[in-house]
N, CA, C and O of each residue as an XYZ file, in Angstrom:
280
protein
N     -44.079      7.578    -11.419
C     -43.187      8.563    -10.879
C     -43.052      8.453     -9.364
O     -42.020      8.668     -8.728
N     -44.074      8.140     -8.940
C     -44.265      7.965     -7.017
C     -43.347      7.149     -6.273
O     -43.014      7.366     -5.108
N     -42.716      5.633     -7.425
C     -42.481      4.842     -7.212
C     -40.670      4.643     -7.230
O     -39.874      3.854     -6.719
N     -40.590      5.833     -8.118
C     -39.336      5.911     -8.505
C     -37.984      6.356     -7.101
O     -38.164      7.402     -6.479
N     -36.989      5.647     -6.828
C     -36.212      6.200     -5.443
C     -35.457      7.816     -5.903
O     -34.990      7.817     -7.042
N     -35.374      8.612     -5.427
C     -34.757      9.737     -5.413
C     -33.276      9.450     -5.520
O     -32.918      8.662     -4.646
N     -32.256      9.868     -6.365
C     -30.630      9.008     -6.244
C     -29.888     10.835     -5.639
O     -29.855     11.896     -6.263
N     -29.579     10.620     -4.738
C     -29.112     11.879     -4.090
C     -27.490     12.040     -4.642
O     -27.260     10.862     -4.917
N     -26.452     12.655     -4.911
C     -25.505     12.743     -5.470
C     -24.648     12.878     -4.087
O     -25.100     12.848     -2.942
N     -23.146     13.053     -4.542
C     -22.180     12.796     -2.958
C     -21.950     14.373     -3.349
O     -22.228     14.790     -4.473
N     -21.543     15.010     -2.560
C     -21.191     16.460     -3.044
C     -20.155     16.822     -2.037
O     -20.310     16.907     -0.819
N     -18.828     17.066     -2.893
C     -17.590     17.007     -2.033
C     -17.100     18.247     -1.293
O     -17.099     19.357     -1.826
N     -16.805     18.087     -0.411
C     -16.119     19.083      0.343
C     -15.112     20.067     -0.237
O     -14.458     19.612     -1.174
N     -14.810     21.521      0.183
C     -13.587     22.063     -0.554
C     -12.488     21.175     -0.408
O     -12.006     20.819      0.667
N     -12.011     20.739     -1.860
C     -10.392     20.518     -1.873
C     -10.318     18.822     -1.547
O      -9.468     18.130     -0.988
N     -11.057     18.650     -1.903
C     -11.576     17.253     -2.709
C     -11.146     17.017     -4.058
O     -11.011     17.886     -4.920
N     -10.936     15.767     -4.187
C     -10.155     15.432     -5.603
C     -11.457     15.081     -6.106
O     -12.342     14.977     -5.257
N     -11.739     14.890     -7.238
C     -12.874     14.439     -8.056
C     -12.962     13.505     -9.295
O     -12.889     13.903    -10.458
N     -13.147     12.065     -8.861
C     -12.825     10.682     -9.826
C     -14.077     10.244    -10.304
O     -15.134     10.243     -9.672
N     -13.896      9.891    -11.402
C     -14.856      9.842    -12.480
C     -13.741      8.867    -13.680
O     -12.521      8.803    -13.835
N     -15.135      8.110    -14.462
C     -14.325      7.124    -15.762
C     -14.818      8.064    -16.740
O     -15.972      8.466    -16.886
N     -13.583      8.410    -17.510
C     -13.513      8.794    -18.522
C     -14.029      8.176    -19.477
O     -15.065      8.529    -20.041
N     -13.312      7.116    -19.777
C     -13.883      6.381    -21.140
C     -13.707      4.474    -20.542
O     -13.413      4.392    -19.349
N     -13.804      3.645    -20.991
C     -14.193      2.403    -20.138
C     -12.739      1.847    -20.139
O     -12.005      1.725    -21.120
N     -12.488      1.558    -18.931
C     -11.275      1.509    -18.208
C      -9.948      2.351    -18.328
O      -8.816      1.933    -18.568
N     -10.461      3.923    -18.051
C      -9.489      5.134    -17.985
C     -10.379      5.892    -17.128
O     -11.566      6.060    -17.409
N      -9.721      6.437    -15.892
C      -9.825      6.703    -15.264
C      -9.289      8.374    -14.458
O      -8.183      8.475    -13.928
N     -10.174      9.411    -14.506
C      -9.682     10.493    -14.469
C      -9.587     10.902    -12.670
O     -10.190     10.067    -11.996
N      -9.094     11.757    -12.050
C      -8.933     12.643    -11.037
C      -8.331     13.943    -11.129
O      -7.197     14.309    -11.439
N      -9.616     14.692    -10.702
C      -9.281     16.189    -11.154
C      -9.482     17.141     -9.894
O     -10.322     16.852     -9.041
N      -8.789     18.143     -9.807
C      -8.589     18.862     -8.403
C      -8.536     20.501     -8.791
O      -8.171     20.565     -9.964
N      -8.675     21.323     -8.459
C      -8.347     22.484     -8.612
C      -7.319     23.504     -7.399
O      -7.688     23.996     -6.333
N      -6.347     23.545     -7.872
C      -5.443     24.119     -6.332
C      -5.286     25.937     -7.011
O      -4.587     26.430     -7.896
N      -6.295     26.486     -6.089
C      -6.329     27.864     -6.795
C      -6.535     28.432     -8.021
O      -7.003     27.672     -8.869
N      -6.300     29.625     -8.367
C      -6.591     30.600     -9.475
C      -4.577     30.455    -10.042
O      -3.588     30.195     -9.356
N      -4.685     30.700    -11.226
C      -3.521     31.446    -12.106
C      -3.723     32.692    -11.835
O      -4.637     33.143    -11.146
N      -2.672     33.423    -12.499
C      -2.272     34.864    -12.512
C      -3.377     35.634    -13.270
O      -3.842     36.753    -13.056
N      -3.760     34.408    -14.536
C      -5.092     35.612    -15.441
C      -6.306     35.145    -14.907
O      -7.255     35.203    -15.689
N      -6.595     34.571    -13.467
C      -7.702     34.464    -12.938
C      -8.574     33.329    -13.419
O      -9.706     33.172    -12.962
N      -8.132     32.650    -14.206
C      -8.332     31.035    -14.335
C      -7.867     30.002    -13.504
O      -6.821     29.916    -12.861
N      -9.052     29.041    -13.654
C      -8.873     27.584    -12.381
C      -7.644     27.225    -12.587
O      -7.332     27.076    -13.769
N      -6.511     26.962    -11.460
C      -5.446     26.016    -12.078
C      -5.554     24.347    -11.296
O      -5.210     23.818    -10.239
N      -6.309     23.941    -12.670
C      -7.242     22.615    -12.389
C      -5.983     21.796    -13.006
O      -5.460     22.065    -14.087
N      -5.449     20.393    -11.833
C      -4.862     19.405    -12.197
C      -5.187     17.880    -12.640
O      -6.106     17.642    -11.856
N      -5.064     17.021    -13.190
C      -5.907     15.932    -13.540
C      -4.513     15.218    -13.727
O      -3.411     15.567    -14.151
N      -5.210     13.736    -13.074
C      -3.835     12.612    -13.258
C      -5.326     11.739    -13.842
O      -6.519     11.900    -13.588
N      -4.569     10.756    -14.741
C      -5.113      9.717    -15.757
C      -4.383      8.294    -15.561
O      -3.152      8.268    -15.552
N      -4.887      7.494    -15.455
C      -5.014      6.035    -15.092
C      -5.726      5.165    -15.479
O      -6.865      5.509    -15.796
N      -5.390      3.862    -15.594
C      -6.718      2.458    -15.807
C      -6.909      2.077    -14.750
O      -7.194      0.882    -14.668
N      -6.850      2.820    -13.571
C      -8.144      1.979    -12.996
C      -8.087      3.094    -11.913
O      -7.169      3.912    -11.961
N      -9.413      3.187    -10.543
C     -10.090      3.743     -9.778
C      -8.797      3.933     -8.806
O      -8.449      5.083     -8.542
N      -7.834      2.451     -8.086
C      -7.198      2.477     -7.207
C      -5.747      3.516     -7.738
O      -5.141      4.342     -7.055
N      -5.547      3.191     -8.890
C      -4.100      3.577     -9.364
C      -4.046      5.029     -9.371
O      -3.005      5.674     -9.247
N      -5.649      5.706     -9.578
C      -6.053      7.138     -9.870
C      -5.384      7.560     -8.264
O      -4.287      8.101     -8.120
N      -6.159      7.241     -7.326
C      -6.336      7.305     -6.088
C      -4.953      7.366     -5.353
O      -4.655      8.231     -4.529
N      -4.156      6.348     -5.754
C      -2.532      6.415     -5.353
C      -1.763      7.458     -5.815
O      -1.003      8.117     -5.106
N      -1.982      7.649     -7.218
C      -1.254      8.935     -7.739
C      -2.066     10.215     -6.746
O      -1.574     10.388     -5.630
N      -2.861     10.788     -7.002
C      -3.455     11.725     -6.144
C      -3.344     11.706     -4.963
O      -4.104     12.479     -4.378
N      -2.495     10.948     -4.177
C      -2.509     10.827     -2.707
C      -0.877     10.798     -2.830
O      -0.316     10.497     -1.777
N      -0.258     10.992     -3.645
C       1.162     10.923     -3.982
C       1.373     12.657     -4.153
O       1.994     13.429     -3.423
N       0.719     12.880     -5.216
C       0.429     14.434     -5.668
C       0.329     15.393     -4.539
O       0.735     16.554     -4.507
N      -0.220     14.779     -3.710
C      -0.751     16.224     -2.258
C       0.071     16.083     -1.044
O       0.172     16.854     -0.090
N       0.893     14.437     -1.362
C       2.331     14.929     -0.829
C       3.433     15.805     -1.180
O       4.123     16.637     -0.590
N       3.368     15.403     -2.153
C       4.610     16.539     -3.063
C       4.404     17.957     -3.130
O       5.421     18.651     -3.124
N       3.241     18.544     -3.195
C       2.606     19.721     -2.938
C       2.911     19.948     -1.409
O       3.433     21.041     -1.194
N       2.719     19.221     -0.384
C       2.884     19.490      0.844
C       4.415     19.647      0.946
O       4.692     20.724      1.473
N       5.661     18.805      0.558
C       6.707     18.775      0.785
C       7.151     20.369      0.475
O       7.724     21.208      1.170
N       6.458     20.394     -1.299
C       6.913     22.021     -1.935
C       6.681     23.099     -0.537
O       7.637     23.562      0.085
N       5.306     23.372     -0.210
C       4.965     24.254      0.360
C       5.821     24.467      1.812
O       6.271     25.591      2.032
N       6.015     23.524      2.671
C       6.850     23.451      3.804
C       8.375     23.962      3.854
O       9.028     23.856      4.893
């Protein structure tokens, strides 16, 4: 046990997207932009084969959100 390294986790900032493999070569990113009306997460997720493609869509996504809001 003495020997073993400690693996510390990354722990993201508010409003951070959050990528993770779903199943082997599918690729999830999931975000939460506020509450709904009945006080549930309104959690978004884009799906992809691979890490980069996740990453492009989600960086596409928080433009379009920015364009809406402006």
């Amino acid at each position: 046990m003495a020997d073993e390294k400690k693996i510390t986790r990354y722990k993201r900032n508010h409003g951070e997207w959050c990528f993770y493999e779903y199943k082997p070569k599918k690729w999830v990113a999931r975000k939460q932009f506020g509450r709904k009306e009945n006080g549930k997460p309104n959690i978004k997720a884009l799906y992809s084969n691979s890490a980069s493609e996740v990453k492009k869509k989600a960086k596409i996504m928080i433009l379009c959100f920015a364009l809406m809001v402006t």
